[in-house]
C-alpha positions in Angstrom: 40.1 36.6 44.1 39.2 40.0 42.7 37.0 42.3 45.1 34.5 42.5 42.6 34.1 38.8 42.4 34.1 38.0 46.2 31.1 40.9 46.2 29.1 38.9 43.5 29.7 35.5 45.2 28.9 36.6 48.6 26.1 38.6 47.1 24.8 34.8 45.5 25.7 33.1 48.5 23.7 35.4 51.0 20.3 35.1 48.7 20.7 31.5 48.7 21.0 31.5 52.4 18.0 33.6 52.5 15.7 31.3 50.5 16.7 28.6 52.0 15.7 29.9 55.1 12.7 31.2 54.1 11.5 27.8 52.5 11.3 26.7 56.0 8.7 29.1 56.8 5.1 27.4 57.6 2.6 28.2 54.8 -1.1 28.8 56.2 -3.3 28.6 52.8 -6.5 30.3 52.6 -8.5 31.3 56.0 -11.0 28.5 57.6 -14.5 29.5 56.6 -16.7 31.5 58.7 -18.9 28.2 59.4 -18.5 25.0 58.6 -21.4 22.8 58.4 -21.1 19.1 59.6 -23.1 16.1 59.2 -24.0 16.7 62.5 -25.0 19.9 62.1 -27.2 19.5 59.1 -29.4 16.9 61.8 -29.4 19.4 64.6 -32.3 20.9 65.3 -32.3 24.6 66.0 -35.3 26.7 66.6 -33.3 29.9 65.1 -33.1 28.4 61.8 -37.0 28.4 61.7 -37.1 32.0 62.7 -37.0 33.5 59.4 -40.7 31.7 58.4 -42.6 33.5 61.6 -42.2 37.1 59.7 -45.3 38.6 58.2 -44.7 38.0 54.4 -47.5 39.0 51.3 -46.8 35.6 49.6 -49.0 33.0 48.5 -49.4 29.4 47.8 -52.2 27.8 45.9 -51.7 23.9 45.1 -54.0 21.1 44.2 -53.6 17.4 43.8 -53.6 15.9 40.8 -51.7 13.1 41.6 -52.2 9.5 39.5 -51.1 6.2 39.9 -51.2 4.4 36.3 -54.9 4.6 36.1 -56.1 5.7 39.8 -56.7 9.1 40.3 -56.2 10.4 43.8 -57.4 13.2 45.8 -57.0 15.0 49.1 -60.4 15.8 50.1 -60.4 17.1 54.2 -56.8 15.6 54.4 -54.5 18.0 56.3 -51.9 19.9 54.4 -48.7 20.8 55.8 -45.7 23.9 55.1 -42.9 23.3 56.9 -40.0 25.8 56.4 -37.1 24.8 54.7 -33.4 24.4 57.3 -31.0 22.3 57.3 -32.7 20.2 59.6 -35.9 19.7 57.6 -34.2 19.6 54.3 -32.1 16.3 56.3 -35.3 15.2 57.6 -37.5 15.9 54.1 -34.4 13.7 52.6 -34.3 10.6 55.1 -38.3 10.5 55.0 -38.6 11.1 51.5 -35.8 9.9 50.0 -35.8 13.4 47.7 -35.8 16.9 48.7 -37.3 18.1 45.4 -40.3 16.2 45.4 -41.6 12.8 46.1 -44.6 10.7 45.8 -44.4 7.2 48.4 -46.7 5.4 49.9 -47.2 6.6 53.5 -46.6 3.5 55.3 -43.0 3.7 53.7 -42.4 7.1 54.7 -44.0 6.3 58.4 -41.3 3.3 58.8 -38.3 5.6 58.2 -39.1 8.2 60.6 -36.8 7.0 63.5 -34.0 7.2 60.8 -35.0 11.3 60.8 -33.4 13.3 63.1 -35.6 14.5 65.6 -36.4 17.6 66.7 -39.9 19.5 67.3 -40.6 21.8 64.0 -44.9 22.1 64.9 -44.6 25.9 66.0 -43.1 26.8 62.7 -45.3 24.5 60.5 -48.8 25.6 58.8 -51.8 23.7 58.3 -54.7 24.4 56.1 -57.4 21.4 55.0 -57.5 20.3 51.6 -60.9 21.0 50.2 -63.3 18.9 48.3 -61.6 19.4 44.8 -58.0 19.0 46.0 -57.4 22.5 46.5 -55.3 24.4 49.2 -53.6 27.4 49.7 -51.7 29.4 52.4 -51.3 33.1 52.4 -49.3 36.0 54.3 -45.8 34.3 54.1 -42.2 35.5 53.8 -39.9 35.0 51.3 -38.1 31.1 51.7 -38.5 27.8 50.9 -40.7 25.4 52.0 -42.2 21.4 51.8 -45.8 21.0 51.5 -46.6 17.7 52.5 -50.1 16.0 51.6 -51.5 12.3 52.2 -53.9 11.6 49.1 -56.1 8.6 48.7 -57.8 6.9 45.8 -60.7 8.5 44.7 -62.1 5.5 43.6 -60.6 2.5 43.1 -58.1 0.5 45.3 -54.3 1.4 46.1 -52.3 2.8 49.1 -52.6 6.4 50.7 -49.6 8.0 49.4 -47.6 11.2 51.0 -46.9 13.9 48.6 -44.2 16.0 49.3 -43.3 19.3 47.2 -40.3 21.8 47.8 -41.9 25.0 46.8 -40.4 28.7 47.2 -42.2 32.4 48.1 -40.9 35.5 46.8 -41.6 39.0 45.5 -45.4 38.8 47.2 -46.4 36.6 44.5 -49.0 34.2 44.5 -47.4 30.7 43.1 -49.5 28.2 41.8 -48.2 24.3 42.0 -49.6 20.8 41.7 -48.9 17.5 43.8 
C-alpha cells in the first residue's frame, strides 16, 4: 500500500475510533431546576410564604356584594370579610374548598364539608378582617403588592335560599385602589 494511502486510512480509522468512543460518553441534558415544587409542597404550609403580605403597602380594596341567585338577591350585611394572601398553600386550599381559585360562589355548608380534604395549616396571622357594612360594602387599605382571596358568606336579603361563601381572587399593585364585586 502507498504511504499516502496507509496515512488516509489510518487517518479514517483513528476518527472512527474516536467517535465511537466518544458515543459512549454519558449525556447530562439541561441542569435540574433551582426548585422543584411537589404535590407535597404545594399543601405544605410555610409561614415564609405569607411574609411578603405583612409589608406596609399603599394599596386598596373596595368590594361589594352583589351576588344573585335566579331571582334572590343577597347581601353581606355585619358578615365578616376575609383577605387571605395568596401561596401555594392557600391557592391548594382556596382550590380543594372552592373547587376554583379564580372565583367561586357555593353554598357554605358545601364548602364547610370539604375542609378536612384542605391541607391544614394556621394562615389567621396573615389574614385581614374587616365587617361588611349595611349596603354590602367593604374595603381594606395599606397593603402590598400580591394576590389575594377575599372570602364572604352572603345571605338572602329576603326571600329563602342557602348562605353562600363567596370567594374572589383579587390582586394589589402600583398603590391603586381596585374596585370588585362578589
Amino acid at each position: 500500500m502507498a504511504p499516502r494511502l496507509r496515512l488516509t486510512a489510518a487517518i479514517l480509522l483513528l476518527g472512527a475510533v474516536s467517535g465511537a468512543l466518544g458515543a459512549c460518553e454519558p449525556t447530562y441534558g439541561p441542569p435540574p431546576p433551582v426548585r422543584m415544587t411537589t404535590a407535597t409542597d404545594e399543601t405544605q404550609f410555610r409561614a415564609g410564604d405569607f411574609a411578603w403580605s405583612k409589608a406596609p403597602g399603599h394599596n386598596a380594596l373596595s368590594g361589594a356584594v352583589t351576588y344573585r341567585a335566579g331571582a334572590v338577591r343577597y347581601g353581606c350585611a355585619g358578615s365578616p370579610v376575609v383577605l387571605t394572601p395568596e401561596t401555594p398553600w392557600s391557592k391548594k386550599r382556596i382550590g380543594v374548598l372552592y373547587m376554583a381559585t379564580d372565583r367561586a360562589a357555593l353554598p357554605i355548608d358545601q364548602v364547610r364539608a370539604r375542609a378536612n380534604e384542605a391541607p391544614p395549616g394556621d394562615s389567621e396571622p396573615y389574614v385581614r378582617k374587616v365587617t361588611c357594612d349595611a349596603a354590602g360594602h367593604f374595603s381594606f387599605s395599606g397593603l402590598p403588592d400580591g394576590a389575594w382571596y377575599v372570602v364572604v358568606p352572603a345571605k338572602p336579603v329576603e326571600g329563602r335560599g342557602p348562605t353562600m361563601a363567596l370567594m374572589r381572587r383579587v390582586t394589589t399593585r402600583g398603590g391603586r385602589a381596585t374596585a370588585f364585586e362578589l
